[in-house]
C-alpha positions as CSV (number, residue, x, y, z in Angstrom):
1,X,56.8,44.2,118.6
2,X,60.3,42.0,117.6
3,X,59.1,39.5,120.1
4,X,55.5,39.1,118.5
5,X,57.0,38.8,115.5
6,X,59.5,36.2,116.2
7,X,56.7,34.4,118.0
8,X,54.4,34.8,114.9
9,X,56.8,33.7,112.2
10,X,57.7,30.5,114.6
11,X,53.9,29.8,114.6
12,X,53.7,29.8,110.6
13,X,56.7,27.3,110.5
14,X,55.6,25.2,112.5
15,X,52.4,24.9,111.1
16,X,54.1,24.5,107.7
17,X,55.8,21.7,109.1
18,X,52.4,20.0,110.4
19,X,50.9,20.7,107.2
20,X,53.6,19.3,105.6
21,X,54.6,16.4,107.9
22,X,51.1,15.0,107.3
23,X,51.7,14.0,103.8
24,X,55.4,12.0,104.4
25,X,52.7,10.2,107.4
26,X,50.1,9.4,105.1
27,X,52.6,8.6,102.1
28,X,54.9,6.3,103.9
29,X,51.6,4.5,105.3
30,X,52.0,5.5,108.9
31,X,48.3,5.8,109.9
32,X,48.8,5.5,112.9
33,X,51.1,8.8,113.1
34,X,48.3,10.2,111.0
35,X,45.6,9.4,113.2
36,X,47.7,11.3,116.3
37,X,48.1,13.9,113.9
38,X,44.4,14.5,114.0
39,X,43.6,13.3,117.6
40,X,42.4,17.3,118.4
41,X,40.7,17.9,115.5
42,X,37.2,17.6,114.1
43,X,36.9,16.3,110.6
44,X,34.8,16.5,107.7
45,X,34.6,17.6,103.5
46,X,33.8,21.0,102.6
47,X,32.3,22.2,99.1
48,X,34.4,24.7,96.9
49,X,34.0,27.8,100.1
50,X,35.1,26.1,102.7
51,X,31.7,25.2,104.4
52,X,31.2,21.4,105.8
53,X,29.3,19.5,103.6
54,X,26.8,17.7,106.1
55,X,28.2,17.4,110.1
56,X,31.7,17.6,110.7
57,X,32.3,15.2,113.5
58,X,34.9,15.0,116.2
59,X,37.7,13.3,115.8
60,X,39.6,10.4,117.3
61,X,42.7,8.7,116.5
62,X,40.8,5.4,116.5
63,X,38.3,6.7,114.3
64,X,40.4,8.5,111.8
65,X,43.0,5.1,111.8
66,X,39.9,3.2,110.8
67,X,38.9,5.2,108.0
68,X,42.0,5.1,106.9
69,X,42.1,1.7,106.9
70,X,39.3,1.5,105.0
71,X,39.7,4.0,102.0
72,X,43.6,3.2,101.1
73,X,44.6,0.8,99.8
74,X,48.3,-0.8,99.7
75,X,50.8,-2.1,97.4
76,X,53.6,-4.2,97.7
77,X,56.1,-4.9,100.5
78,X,56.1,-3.3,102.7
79,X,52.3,-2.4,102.7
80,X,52.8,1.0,100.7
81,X,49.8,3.5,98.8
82,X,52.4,4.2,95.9
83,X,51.3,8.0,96.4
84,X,52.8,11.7,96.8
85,X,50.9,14.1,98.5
86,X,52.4,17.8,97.8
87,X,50.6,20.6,99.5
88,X,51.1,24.0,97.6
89,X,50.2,27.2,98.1
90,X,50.0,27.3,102.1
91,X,48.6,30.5,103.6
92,X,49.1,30.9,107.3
93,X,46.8,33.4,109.4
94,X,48.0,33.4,113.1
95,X,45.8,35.4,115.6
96,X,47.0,38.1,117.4
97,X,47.6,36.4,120.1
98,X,49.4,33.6,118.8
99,X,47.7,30.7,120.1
100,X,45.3,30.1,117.1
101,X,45.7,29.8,113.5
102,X,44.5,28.9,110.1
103,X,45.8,28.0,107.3
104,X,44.6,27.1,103.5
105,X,46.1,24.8,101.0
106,X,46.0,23.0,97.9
107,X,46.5,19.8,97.5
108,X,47.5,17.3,94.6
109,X,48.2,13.8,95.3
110,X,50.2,11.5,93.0
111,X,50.1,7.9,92.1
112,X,51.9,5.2,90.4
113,X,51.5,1.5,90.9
114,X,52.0,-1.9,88.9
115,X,49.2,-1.2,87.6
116,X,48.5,2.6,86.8
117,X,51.4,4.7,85.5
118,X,52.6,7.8,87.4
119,X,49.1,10.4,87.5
120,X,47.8,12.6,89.7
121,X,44.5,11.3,91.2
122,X,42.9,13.8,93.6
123,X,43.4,17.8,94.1
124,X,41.6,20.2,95.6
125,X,42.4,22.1,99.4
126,X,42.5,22.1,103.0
127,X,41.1,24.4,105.2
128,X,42.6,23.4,108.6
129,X,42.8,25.0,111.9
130,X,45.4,25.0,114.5
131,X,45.7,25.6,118.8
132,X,48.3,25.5,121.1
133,X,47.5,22.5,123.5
134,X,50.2,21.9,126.0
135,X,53.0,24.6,124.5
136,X,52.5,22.6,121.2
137,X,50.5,23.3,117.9
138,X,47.9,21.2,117.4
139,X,45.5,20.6,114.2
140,X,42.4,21.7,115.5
141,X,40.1,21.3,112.4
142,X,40.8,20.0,108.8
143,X,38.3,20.3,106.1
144,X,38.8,18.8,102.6
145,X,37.5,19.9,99.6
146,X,38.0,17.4,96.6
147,X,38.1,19.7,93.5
148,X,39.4,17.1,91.4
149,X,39.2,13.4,91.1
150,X,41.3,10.8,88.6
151,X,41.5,7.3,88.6
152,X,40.9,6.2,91.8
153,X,41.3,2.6,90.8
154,X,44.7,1.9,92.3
155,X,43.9,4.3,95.7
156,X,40.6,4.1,97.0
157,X,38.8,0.6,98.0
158,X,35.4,2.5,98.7
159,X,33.9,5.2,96.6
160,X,34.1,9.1,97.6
C-alpha cells in the first residue's frame, strides 16, 4: 500500500508540473515546446460539461504550432503575448493502476500590452488527460472550455 501511494502522489505532481509547465511555454512564447507538449494528445473545445463541442481531432505538433501561430499574437522584442496564464484549482484523479490520469482546471489568463492595461481576457477550464508513454507522463487529451471572454483585441488575430 506505501508503495502505491508513493507512486500515486508522484503521478499528481508530475502532472501538476505538466499542467503547470504549459502556461510558462505558452507565456514565454515557446510554441514550439507547446506543441511537443501536446504531440500525444487529441485536441478540441468543450461546452460548460466537459463534452467536445464538434470532433476533437488528433493532434500533432505541427498542427497545434500552426494554430498557435495563427491565434496569438506578439508584442515587442523579443516576439512576446504580454500574457499570464494561471491554472487554479487543479484536481488530479490517477487510476488504480497508475498509468492513466485526469485532471480538471480552471484557467484565467492575463494581459497587458502598450495598448490594453493589465486585464484578464479569457477563463474558463481544462479537462485534460494523461498516459505514461515511455516511463513518462504524457498529455493525452486537453479539452477547453472558454467560460469567459474579455477583450481579445491585444491577444487573438482570428476570432473564437
Amino acid at each position: 500500500m506505501a508503495a502505491w501511494t508513493v507512486e500515486r502522489l508522484g503521478a499528481v505532481e508530475t502532472i501538476r508540473d505538466l499542467s503547470h509547465l504549459y502556461t510558462h511555454l505558452i507565456d514565454e512564447a515557446r510554441l514550439e515546446e507547446v506543441a511537443d507538449l501536446f504531440a500525444h494528445a487529441v485536441y478540441g473545445q468543450c461546452d460548460g460539461a466537459g463534452t467536445p463541442l464538434g470532433p476533437v481531432r488528433d493532434s500533432d505538433p505541427a498542427g497545434v504550432l500552426d494554430a498557435c501561430r495563427s491565434f496569438i499574437q506578439m508584442h515587442g522584442t523579443p516576439p512576446r503575448p504580454r500574457t499570464k496564464h494561471v491554472v487554479t484549482n487543479l484536481r488530479v484523479d490517477v487510476a488504480d493502476d497508475c498509468r492513466t490520469a485526469t485532471s480538471h482546471s480552471y484557467f484565467t489568463v492575463l494581459q497587458a500590452t502598450e495598448n490594453l492595461p493589465l486585464q484578464p481576457i479569457l477563463a474558463g477550464r481544462y479537462f485534460d488527460a494523461f498516459a505514461v508513454r515511455d516511463g513518462e507522463w504524457v498529455f493525452t487529451q486537453r479539452l477547453t472550455c472558454i467560460d469567459l471572454v474579455g477583450n481579445l483585441s491585444e491577444h487573438a488575430q482570428r476570432a473564437l
